[in-house]
C-alpha positions as CSV (number, residue, x, y, z in Angstrom):
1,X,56.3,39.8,48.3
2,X,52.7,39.3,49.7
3,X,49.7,37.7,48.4
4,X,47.8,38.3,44.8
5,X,44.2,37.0,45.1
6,X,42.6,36.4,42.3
7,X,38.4,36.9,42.3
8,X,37.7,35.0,39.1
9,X,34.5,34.7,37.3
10,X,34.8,30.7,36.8
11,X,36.2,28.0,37.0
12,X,38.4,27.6,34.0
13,X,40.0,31.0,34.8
14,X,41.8,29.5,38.0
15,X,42.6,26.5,36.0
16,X,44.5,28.6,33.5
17,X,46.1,30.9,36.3
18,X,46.8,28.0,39.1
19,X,49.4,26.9,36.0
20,X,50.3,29.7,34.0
21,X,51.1,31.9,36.9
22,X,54.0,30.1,38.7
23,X,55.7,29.5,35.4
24,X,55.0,33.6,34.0
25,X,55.8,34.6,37.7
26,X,58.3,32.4,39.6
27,X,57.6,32.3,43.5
28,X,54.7,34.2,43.1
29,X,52.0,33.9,45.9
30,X,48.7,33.4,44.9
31,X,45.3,32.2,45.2
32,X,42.7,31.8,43.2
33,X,38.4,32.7,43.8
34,X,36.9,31.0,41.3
35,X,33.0,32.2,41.2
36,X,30.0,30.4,39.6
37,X,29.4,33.3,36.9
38,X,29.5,37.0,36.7
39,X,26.7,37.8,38.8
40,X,28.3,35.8,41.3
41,X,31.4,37.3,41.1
42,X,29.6,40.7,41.0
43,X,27.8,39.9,44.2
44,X,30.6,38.5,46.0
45,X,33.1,41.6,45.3
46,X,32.3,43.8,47.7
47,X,31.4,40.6,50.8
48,X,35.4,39.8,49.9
49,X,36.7,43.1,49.5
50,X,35.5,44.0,53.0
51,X,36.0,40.6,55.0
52,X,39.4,39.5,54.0
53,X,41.5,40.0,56.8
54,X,45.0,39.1,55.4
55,X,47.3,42.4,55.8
56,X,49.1,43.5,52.5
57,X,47.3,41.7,50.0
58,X,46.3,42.9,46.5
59,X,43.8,41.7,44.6
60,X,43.2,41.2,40.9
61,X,38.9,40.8,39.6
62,X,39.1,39.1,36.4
63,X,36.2,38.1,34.5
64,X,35.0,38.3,30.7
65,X,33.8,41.1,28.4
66,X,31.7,39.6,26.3
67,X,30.8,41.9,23.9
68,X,29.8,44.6,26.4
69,X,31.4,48.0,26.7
70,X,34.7,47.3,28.1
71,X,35.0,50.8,29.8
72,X,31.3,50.6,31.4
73,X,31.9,47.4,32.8
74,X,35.6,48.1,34.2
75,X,33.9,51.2,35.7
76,X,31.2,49.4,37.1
77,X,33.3,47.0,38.8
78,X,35.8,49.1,40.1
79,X,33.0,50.7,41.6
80,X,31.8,47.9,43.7
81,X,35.8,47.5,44.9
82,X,36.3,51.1,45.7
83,X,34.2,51.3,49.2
84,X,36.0,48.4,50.9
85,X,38.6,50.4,51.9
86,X,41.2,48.7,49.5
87,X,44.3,50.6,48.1
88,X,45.0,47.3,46.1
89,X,42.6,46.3,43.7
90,X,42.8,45.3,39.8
91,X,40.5,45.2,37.8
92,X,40.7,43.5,34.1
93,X,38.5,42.0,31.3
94,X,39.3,38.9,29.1
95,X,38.0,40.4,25.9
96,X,35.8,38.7,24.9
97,X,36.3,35.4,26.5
98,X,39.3,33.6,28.1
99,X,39.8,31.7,25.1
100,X,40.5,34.6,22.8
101,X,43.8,34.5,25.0
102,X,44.2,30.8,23.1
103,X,44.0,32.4,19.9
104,X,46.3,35.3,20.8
105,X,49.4,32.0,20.9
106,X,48.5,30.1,17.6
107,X,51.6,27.7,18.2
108,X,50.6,27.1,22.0
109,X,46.9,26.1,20.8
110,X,48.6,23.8,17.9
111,X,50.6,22.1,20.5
112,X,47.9,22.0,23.2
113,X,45.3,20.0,20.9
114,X,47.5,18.4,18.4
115,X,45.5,19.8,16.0
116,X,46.4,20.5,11.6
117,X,42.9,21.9,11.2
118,X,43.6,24.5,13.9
119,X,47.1,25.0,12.7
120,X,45.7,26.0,9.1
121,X,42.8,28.3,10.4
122,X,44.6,30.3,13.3
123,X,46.5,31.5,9.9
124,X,43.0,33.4,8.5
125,X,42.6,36.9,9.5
126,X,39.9,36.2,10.9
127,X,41.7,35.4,13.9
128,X,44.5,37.8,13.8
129,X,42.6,40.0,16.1
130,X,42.1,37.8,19.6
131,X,40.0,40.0,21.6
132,X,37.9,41.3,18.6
133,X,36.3,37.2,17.8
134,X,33.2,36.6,18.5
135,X,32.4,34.0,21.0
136,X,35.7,32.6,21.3
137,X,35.4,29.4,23.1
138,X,32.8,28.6,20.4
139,X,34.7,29.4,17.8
140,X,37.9,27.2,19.4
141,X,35.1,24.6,19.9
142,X,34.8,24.5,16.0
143,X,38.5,24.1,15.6
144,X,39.4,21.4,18.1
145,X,37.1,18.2,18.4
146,X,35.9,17.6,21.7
147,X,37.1,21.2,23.0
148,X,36.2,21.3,26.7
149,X,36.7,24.6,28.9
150,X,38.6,23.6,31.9
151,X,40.4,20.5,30.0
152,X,41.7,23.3,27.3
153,X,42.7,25.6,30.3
154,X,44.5,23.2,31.7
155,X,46.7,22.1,28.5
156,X,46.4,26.3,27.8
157,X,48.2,27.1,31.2
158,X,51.5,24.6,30.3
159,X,51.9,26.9,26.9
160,X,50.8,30.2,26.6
161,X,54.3,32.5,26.8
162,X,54.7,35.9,27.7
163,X,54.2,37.7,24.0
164,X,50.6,37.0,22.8
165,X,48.3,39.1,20.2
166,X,45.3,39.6,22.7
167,X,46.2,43.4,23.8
168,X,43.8,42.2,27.1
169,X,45.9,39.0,28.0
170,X,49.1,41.1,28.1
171,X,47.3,43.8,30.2
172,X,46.3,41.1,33.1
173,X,50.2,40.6,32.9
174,X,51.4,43.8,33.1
175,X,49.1,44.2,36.0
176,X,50.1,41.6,37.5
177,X,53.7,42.6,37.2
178,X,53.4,45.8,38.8
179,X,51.3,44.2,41.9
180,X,54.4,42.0,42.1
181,X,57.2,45.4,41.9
182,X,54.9,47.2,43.9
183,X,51.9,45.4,45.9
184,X,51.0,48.9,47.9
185,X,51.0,51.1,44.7
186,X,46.9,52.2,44.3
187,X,46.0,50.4,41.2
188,X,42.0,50.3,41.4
189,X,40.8,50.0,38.0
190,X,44.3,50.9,36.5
């Protein structure tokens, strides 16, 4: 199996994948690009796309929607990947945030904060819909005192399964399953 490289718009998202990944993907080979921001991913795309010199590796650009036109903004990334010369890039969104993926596995955020009040409000259907809540991380903020954005991906990564209601959490995995059955298979933008 060869290498997954993860370019990741911050900091929290390799926090989340450096422990969700090896427990959703046993012996899985990856690292993880965290970037200061999506410009800074944006820039950096294309520099990393073209330099990296390891043979057979795929790579995965991860970074959040939100609230802008999912289907412009996938287009407009895999546009900066397709010129490297790269048979093997992925690109997804975390609609709208990463923490929608939180709400997407109520009994994973009521374990990870110890929290009744969350327990109660991840019932409402205002939350029954992950990637459709505005501002997520704010919204999770207002649920769990103290909610911090690496320290909740951290506790996030030890519980979020397989099955979750964000239809853009169980893309990444899909995608991320097929790199692993088939690392060479063209997947730019797919």
């Amino acid at each position: 199996m060869n290498r997954i490289v993860f370019l990741l718009e911050e900091y929290s998202m390799k926090v989340l994948l450096d422990g969700l990944l090896p427990r959703l993907f046993p012996g899985l080979q990856f690292l993880c690009v965290p970037h200061e921001g999506k410009q800074d991913l944006e820039k950096s795309v294309p520099r990393k796309l073209r330099a990296w010199r390891e043979p057979g590796v795929s790579f995965v650009i991860l970074r959040d929607n939100d609230g802008k036109d999912c289907h412009v903004l996938k287009a407009r990334l895999c546009e900066l990947s397709q010129p490297c010369g790269r048979s093997s890039v992925l690109v997804r969104l975390a609609c709208q945030e990463l923490e929608a993926w939180y709400f997407g596995d109520p009994p994973a955020v009521v374990g990870a904060f110890n929290c009744a009040r969350a327990k109660n409000a991840l019932a409402k259907a205002r939350f029954r819909n992950p990637d459709a809540i505005d501002q997520p991380s704010r919204a999770l903020a207002g649920l769990v005192p103290g909610f911090q954005k690496v320290g909740g991906a951290r506790r996030m990564a030890q519980l979020l399964g397989r099955e979750n209601r964000s239809r853009s959490y169980e893309v990444l995995l899909s995608g991320v399953e097929a790199l692993v059955k088939n690392p060479r298979a063209p997947t730019a933008g797919s």
